[in-house]
Z-matrix of the N, CA and C atoms (Angstrom, degrees):
N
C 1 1.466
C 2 1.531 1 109.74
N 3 1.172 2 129.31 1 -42.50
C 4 1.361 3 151.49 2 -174.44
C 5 1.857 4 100.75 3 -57.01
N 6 1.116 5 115.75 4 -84.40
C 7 1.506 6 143.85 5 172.68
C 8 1.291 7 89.98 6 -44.70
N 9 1.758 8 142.10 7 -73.61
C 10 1.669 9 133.46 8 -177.61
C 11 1.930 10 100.82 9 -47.35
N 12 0.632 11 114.68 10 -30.84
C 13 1.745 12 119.75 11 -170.38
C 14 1.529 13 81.95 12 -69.48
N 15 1.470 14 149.72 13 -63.20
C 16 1.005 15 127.90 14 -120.36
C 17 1.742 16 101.56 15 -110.09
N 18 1.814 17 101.14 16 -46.29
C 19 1.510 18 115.39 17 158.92
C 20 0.825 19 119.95 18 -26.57
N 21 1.746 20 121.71 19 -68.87
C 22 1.692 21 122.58 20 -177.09
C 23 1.341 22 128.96 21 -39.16
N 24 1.869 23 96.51 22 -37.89
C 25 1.483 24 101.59 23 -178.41
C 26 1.680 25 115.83 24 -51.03
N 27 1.607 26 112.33 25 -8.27
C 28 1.150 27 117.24 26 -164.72
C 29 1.869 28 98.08 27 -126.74
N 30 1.017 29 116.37 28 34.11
C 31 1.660 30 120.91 29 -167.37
C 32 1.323 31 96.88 30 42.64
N 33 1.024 32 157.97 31 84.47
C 34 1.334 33 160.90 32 163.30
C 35 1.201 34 111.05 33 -152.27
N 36 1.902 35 114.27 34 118.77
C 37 1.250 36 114.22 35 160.71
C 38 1.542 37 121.19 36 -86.17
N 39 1.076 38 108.71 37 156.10
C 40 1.991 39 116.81 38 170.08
C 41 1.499 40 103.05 39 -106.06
N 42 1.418 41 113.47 40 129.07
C 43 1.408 42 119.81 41 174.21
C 44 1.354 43 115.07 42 -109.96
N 45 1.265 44 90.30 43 -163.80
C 46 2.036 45 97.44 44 -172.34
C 47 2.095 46 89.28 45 -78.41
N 48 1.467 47 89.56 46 -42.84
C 49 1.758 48 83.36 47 -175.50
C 50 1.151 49 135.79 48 -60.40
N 51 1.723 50 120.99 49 -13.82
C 52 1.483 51 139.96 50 176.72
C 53 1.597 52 79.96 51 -98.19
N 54 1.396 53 152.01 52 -48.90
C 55 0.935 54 129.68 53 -147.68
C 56 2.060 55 99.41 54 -89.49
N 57 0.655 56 132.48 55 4.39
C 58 1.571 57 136.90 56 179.23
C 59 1.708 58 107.27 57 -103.25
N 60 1.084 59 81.49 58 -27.70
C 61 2.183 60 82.44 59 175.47
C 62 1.361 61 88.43 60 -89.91
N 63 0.843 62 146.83 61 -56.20
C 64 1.759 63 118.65 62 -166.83
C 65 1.487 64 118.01 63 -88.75
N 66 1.467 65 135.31 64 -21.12
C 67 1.704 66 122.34 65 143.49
C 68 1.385 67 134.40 66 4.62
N 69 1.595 68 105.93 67 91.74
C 70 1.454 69 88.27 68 -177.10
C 71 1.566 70 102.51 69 115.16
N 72 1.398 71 127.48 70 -43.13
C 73 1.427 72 132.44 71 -166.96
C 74 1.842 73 104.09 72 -74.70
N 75 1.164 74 98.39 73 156.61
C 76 1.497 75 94.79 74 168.72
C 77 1.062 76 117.53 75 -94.41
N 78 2.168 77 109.72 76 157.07
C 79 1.627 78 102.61 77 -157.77
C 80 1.087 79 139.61 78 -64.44
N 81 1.525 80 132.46 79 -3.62
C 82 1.084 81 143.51 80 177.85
C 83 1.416 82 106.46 81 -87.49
N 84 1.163 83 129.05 82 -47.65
C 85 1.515 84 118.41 83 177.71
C 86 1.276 85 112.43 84 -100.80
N 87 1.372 86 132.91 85 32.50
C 88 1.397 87 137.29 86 133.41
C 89 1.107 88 106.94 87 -64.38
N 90 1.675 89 120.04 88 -65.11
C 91 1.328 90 129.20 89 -152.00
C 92 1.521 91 102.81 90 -68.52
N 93 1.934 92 123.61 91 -41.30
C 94 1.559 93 101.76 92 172.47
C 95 1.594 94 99.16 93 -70.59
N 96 1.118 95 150.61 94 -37.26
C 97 1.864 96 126.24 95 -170.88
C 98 1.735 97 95.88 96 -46.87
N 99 1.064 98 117.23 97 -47.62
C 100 1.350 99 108.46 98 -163.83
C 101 1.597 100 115.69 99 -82.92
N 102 1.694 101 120.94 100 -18.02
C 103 1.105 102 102.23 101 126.29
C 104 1.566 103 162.65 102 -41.45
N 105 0.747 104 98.02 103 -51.82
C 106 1.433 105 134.84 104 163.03
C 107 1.786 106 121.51 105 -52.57
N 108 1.132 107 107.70 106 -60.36
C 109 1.551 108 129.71 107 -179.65
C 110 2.028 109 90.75 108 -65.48
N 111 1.426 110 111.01 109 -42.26
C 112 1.602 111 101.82 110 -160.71
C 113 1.517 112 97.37 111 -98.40
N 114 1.637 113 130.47 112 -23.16
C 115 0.874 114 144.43 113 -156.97
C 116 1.311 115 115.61 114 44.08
N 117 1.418 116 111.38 115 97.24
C 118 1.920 117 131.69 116 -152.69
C 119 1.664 118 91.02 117 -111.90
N 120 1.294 119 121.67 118 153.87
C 121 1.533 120 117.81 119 -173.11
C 122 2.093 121 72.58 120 -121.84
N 123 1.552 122 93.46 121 63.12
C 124 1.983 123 88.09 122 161.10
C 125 1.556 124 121.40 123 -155.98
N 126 0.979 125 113.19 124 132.63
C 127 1.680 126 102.01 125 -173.21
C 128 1.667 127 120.55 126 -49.99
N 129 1.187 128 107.63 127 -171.93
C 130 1.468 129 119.49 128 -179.98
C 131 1.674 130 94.06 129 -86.00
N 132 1.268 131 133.57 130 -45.14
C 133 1.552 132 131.89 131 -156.04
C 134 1.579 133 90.37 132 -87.39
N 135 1.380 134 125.30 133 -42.51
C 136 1.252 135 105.17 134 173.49
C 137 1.794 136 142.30 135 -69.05
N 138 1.296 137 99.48 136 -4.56
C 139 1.147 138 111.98 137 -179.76
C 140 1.270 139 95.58 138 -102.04
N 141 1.210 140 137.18 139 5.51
C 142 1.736 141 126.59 140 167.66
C 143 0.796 142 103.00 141 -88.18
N 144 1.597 143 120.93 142 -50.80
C 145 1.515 144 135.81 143 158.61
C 146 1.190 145 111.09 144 -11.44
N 147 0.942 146 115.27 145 -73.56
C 148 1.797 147 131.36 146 -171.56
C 149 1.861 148 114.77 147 -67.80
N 150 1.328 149 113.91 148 -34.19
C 151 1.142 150 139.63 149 -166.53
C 152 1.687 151 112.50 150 -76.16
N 153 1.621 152 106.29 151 -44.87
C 154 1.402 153 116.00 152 173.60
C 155 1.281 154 126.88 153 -56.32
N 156 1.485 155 126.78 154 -44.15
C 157 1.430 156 125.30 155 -172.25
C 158 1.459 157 104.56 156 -66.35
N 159 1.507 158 108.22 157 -43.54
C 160 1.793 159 106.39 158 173.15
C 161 0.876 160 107.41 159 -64.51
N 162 1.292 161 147.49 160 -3.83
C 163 1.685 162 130.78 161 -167.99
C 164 1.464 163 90.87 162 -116.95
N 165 1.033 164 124.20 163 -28.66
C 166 1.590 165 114.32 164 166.79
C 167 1.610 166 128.06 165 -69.36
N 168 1.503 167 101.43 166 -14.98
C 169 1.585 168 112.60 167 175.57
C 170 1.492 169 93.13 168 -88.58
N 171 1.452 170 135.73 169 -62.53
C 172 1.386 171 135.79 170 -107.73
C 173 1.687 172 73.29 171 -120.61
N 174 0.959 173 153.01 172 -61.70
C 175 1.286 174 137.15 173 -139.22
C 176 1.646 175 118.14 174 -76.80
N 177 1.404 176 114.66 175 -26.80
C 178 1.640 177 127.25 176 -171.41
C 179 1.693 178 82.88 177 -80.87
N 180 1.342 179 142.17 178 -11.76
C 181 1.354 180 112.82 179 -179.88
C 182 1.642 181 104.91 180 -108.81
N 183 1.377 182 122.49 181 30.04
C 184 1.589 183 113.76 182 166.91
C 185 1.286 184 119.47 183 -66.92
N 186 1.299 185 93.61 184 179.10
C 187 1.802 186 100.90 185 -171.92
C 188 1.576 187 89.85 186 -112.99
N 189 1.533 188 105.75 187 173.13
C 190 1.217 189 123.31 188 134.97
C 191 1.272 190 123.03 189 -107.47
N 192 1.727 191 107.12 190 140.29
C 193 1.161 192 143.15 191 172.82
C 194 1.866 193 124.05 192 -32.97
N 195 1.781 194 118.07 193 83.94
C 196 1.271 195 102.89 194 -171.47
C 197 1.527 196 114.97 195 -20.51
N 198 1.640 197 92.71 196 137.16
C 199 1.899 198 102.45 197 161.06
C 200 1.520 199 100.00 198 108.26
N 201 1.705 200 117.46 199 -30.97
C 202 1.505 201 114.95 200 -146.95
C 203 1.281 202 99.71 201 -68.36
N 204 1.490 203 136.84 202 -80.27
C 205 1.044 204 143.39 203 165.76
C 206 1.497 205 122.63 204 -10.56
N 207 1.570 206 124.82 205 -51.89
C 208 1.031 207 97.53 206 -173.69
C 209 1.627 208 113.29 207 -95.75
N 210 1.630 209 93.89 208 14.27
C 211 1.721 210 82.87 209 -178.32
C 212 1.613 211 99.39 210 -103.05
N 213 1.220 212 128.48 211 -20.62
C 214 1.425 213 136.50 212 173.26
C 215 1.588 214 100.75 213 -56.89
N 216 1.301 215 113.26 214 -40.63
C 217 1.839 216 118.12 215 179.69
C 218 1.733 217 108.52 216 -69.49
N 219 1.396 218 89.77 217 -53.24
C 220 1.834 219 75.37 218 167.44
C 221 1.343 220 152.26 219 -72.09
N 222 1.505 221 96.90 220 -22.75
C 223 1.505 222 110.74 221 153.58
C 224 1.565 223 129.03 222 -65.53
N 225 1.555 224 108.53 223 -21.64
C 226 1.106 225 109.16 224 161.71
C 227 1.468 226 133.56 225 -87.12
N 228 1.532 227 95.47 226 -33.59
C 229 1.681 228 90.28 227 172.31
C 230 1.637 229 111.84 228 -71.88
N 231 1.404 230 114.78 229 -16.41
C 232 1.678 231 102.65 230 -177.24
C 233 1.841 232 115.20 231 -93.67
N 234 1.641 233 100.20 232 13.70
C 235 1.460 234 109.34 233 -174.29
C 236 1.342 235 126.73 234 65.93
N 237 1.791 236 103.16 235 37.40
C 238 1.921 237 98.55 236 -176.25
C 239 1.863 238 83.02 237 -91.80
N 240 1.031 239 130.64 238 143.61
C 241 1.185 240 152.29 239 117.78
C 242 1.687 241 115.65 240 3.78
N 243 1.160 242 133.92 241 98.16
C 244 1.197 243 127.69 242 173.13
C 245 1.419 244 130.43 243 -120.78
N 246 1.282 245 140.52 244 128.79
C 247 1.235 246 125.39 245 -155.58
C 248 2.108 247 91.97 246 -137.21
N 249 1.385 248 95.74 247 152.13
C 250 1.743 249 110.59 248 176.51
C 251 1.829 250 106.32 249 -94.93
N 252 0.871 251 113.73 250 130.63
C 253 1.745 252 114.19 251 -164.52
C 254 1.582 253 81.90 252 -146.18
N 255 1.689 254 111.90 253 88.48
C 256 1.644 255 110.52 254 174.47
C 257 1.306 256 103.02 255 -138.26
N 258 1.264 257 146.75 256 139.44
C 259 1.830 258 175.60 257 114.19
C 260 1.011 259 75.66 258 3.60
N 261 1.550 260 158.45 259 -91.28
C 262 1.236 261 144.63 260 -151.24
C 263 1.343 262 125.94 261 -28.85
N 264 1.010 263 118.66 262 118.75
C 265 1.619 264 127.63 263 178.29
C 266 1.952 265 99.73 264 -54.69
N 267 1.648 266 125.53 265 135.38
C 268 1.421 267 101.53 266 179.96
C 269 1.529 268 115.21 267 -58.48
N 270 1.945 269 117.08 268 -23.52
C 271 1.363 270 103.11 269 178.77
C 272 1.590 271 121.67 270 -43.47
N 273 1.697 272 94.59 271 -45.93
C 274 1.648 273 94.73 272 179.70
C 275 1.769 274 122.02 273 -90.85
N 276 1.105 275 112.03 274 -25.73
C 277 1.515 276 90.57 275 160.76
C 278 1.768 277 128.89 276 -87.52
N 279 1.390 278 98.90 277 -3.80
C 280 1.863 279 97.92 278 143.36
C 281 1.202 280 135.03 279 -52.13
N 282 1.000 281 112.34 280 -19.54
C 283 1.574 282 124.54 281 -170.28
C 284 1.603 283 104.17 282 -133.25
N 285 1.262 284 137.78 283 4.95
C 286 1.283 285 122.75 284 128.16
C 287 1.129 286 124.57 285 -90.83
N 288 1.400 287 128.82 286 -1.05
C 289 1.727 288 112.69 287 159.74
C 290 1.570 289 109.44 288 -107.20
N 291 1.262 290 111.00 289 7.92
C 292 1.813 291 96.43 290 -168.99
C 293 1.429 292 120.87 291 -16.80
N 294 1.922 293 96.73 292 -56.98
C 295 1.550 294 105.97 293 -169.35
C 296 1.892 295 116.87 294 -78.23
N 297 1.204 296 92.79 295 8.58
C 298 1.721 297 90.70 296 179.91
C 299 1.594 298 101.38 297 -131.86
N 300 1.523 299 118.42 298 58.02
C 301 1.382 300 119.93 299 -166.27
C 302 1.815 301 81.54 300 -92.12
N 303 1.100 302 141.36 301 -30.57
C 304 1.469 303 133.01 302 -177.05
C 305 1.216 304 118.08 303 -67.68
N 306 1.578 305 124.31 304 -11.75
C 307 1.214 306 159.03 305 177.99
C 308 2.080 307 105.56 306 -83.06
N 309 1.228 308 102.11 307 -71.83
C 310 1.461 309 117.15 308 178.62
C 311 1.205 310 123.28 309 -65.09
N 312 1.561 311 115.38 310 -24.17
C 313 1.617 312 129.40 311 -162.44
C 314 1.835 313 89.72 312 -83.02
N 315 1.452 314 125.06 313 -18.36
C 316 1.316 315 130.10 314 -170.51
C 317 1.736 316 94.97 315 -65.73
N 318 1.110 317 133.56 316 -29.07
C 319 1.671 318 131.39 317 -177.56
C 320 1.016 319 105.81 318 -60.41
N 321 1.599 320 100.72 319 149.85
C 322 1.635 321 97.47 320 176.13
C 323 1.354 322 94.71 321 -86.63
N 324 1.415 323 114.95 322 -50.23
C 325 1.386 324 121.54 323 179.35
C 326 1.772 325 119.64 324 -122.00
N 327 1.529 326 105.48 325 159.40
C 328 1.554 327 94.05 326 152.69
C 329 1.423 328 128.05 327 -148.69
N 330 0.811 329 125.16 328 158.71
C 331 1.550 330 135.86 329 -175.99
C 332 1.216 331 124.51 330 -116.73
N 333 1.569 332 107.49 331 103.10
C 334 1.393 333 127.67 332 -168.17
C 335 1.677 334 137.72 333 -93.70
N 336 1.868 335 98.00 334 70.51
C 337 1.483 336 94.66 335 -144.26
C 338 1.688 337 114.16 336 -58.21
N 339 1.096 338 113.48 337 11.18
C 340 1.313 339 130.44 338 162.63
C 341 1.424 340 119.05 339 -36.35
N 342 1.112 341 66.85 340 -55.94
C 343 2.249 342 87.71 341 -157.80
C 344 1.444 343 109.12 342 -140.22
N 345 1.479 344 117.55 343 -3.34
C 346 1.343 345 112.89 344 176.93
C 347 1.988 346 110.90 345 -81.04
N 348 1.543 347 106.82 346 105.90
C 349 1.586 348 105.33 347 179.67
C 350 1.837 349 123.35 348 -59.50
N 351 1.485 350 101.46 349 17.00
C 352 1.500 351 109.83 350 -171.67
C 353 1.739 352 92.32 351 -107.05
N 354 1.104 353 124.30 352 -15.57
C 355 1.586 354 114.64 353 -173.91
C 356 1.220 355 112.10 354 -132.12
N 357 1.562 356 90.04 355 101.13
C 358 1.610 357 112.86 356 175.25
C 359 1.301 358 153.43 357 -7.20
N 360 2.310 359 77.16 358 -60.84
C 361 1.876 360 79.50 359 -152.03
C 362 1.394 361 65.00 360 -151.80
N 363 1.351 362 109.79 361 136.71
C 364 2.043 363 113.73 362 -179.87
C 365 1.376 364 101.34 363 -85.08
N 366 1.235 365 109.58 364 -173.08
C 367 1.217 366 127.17 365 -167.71
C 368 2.002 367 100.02 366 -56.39
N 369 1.362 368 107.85 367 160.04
C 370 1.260 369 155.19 368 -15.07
C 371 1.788 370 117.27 369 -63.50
N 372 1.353 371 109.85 370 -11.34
C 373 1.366 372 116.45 371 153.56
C 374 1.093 373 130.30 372 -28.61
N 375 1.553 374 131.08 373 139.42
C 376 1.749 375 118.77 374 -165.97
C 377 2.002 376 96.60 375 -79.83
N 378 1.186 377 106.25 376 -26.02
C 379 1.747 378 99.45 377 -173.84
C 380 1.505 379 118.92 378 10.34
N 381 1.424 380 78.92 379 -76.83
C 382 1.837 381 100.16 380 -151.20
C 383 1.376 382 111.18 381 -53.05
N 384 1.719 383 108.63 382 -45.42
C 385 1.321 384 117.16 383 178.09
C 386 1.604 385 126.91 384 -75.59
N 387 1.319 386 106.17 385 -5.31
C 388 1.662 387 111.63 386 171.43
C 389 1.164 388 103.92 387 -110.00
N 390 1.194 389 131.88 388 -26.58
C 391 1.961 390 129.62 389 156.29
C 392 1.549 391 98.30 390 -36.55
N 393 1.213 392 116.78 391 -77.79
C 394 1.484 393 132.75 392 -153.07
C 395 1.840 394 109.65 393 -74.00
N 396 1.663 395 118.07 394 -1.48
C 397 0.955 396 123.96 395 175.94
C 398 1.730 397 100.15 396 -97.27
N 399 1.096 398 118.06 397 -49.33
C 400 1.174 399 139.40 398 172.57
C 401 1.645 400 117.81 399 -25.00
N 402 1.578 401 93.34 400 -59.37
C 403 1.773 402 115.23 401 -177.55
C 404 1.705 403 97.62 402 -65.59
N 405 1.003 404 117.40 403 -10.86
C 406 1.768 405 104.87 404 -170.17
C 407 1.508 406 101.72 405 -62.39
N 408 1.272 407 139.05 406 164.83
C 409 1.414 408 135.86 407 168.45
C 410 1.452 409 106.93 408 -67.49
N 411 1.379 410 136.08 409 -29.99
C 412 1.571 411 133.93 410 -152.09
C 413 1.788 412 84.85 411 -103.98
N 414 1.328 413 120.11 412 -26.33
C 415 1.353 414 132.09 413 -160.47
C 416 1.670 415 109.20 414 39.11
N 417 1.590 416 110.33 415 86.67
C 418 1.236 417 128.06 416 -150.93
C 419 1.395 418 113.65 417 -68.09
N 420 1.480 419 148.55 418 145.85
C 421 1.488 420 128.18 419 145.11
C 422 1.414 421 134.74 420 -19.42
N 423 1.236 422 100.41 421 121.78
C 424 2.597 423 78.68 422 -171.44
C 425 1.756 424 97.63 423 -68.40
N 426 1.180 425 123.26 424 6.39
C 427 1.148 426 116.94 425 179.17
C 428 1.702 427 108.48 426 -84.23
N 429 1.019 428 93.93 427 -18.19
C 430 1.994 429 105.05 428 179.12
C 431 1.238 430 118.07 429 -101.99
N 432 1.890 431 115.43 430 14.49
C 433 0.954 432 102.73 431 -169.41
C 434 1.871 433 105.93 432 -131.41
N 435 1.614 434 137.13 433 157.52
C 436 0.812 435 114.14 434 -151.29
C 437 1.576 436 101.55 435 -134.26
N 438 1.287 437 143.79 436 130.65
C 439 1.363 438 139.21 437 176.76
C 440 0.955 439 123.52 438 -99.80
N 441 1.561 440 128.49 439 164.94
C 442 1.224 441 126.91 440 -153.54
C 443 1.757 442 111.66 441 -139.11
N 444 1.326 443 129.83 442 28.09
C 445 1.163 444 143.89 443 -178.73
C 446 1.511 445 142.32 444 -58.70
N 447 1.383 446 131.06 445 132.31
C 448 1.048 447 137.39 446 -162.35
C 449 1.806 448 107.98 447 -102.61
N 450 1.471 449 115.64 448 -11.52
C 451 1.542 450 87.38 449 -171.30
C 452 1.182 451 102.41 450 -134.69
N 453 1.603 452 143.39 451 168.52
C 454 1.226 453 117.76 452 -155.36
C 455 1.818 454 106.32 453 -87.84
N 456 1.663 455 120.00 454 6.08
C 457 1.417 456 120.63 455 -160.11
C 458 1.912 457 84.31 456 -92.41
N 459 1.072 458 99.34 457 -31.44
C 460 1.811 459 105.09 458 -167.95
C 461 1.899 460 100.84 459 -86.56
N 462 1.111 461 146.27 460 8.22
C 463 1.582 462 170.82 461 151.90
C 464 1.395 463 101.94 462 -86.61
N 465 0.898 464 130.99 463 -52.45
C 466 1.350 465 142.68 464 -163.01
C 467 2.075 466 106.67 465 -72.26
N 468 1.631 467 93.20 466 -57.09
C 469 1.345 468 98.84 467 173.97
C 470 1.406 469 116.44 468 -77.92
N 471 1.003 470 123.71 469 -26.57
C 472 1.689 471 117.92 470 175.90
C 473 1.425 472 112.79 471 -74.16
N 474 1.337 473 112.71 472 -25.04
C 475 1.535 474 115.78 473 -175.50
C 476 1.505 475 94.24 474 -80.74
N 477 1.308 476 133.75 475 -51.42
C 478 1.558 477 142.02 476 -166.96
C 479 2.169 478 93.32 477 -53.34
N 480 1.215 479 94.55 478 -51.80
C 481 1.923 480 102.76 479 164.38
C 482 1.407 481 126.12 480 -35.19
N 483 1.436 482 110.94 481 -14.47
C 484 1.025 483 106.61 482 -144.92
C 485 2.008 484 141.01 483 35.15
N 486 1.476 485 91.94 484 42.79
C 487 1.378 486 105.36 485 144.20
C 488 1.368 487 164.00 486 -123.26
N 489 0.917 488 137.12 487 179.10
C 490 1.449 489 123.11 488 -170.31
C 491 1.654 490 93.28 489 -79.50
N 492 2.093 491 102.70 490 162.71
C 493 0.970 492 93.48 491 -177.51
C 494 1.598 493 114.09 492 -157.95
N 495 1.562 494 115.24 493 112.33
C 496 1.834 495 84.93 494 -170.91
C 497 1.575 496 105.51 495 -90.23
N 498 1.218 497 92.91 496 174.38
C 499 1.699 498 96.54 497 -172.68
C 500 1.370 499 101.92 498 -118.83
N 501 1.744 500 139.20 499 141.20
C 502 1.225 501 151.38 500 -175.47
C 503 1.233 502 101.66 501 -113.09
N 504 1.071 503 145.81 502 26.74
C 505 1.830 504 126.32 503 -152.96
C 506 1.507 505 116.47 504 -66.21
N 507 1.206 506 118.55 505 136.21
C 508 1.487 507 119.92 506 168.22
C 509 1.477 508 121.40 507 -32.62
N 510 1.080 509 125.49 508 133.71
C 511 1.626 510 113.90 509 -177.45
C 512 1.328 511 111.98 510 -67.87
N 513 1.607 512 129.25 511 -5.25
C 514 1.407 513 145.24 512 -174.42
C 515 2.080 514 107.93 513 -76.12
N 516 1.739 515 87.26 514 -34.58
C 517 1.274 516 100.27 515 -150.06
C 518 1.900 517 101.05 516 -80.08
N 519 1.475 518 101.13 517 122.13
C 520 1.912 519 105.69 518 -172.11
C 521 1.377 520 122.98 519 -31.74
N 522 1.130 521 112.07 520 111.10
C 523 1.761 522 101.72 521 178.97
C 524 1.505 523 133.24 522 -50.14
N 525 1.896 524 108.37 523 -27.11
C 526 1.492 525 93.75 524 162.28
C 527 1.842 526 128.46 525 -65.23
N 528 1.845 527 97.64 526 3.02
C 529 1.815 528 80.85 527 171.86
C 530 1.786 529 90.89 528 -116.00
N 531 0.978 530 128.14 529 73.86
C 532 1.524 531 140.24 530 175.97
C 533 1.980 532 96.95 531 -148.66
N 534 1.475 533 98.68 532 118.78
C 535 1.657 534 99.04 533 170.75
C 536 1.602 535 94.94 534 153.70
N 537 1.259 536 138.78 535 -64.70
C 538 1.327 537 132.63 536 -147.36
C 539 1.203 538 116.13 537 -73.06
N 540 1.353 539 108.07 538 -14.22
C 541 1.859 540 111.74 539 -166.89
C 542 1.970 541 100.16 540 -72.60
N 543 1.187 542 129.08 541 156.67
C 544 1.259 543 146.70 542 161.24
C 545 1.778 544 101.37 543 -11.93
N 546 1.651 545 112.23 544 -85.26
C 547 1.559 546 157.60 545 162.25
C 548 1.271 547 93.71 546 -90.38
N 549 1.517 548 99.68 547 155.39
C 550 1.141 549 141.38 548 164.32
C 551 1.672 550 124.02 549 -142.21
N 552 1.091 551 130.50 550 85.10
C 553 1.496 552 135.78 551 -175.60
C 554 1.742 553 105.90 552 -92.04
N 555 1.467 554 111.60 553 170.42
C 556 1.248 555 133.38 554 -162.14
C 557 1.497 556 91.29 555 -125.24
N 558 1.243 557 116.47 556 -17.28
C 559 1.576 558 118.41 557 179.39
C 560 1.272 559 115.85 558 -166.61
N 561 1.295 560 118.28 559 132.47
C 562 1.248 561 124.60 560 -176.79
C 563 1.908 562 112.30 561 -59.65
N 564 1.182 563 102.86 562 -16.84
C 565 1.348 564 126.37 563 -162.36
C 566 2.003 565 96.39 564 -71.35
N 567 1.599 566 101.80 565 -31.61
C 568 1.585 567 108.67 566 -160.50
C 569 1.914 568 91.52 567 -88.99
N 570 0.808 569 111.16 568 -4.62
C 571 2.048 570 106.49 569 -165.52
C 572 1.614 571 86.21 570 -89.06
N 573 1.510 572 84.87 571 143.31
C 574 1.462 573 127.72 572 -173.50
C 575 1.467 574 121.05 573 -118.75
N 576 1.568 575 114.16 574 86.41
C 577 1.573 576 116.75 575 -158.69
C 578 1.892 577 93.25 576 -57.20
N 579 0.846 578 135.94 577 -63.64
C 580 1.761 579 131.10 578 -173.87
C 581 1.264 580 101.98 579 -23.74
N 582 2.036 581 143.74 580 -40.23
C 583 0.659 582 137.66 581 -175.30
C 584 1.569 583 126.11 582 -47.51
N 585 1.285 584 107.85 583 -19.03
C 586 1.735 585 139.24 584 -150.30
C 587 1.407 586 107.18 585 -124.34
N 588 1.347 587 104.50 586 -11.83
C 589 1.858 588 109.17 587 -157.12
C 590 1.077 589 120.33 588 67.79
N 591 1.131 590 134.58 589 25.88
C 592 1.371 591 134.51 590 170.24
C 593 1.502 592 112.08 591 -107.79
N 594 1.628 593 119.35 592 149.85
C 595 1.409 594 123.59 593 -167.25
C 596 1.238 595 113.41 594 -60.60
N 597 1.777 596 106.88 595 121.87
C 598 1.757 597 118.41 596 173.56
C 599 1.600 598 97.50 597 -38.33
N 600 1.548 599 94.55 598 161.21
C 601 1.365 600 132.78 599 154.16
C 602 1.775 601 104.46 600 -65.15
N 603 1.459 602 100.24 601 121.72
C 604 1.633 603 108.34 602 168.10
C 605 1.803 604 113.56 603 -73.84
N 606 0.960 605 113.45 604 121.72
C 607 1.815 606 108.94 605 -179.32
C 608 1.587 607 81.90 606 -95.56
């Protein structure tokens, strides 16, 4: 919605298909691909420009993702280790979870390839996900470790990690980039930690 707000100004739509190639990337070189891809006569700083006031309206009212919550609670009450590995700069994913900080405060850690000067190269790059494996205290095998991703650039880098990986994809998002991840669910709601070795869900 954000990016269509700004495109149009230029007759240019943004689709799910420009929006699946940049997933995962950090914000500055999202915003030139999508220059670029639409061929926009506008800089990278001006389209943040433009980009911020909507993201200051539109972002404090997201949701979370059926399933998240109560599987983030169970991993915590059974002591798995959980870490945030998001492209979001923390300015901007501060302000898409404000209202679910009881939700977020469950991390042990997170890694903000946004703004974190330790991770390179954003997603589809393994970075983010061996940064954020790294910070664990045991600093685990990526082979022991498991991701939880929505776009195919963030699948792409966890697998390059060598880790496992389920995939959530938007039902919007094209089915020829749906397949490579570990799993693939329709809802976070349907995943089955035993699948992974990790402690069932109590009914």
């Amino acid at each position: 919605m954000a990016y269509n707000s700004v495109t149009q100004e230029y007759g240019k739509t943004y689709t799910w298909e420009h929006k699946a190639k940049i997933m995962g990337f950090k914000s500055a070189e999202a915003l030139q691909t999508i220059i670029d891809l639409l061929q926009l006569s506008i800089t990278v700083q001006a389209f943040e420009d433009k980009l911020a006031p909507i993201y200051q309206e539109a972002f404090p009212r997201c949701d979370l993702m059926p399933g998240v919550e109560k599987l983030l609670l169970h991993l915590k009450k059974n002591n798995v280790p959980i870490a945030l590995a998001t492209s979001s700069s923390q300015e901007s994913s501060d302000l898409k979870t404000q209202k679910w900080k009881n939700v977020f405060n469950l991390f042990n850690h997170k890694v903000y390839g946004g703004s974190d000067l330790e991770v390179s190269h954003g997603k589809p790059s393994p970075d983010i996900f061996l940064i954020a494996a790294k910070r664990f205290p045991d600093n685990p095998d990526p082979s022991k470790c498991l991701v939880f991703e929505d776009s195919p650039n963030g699948v792409q880098a966890g697998l390059a990690a060598k880790m496992q990986v389920v995939m959530v994809p938007d039902p919007q998002l094209p089915k020829h980039l749906i397949g490579d991840a570990t799993l693939v669910l329709k809802s976070l709601e349907d995943f089955k930690p035993e699948d992974f070795g990790l402690p069932p869900f109590v009914a």
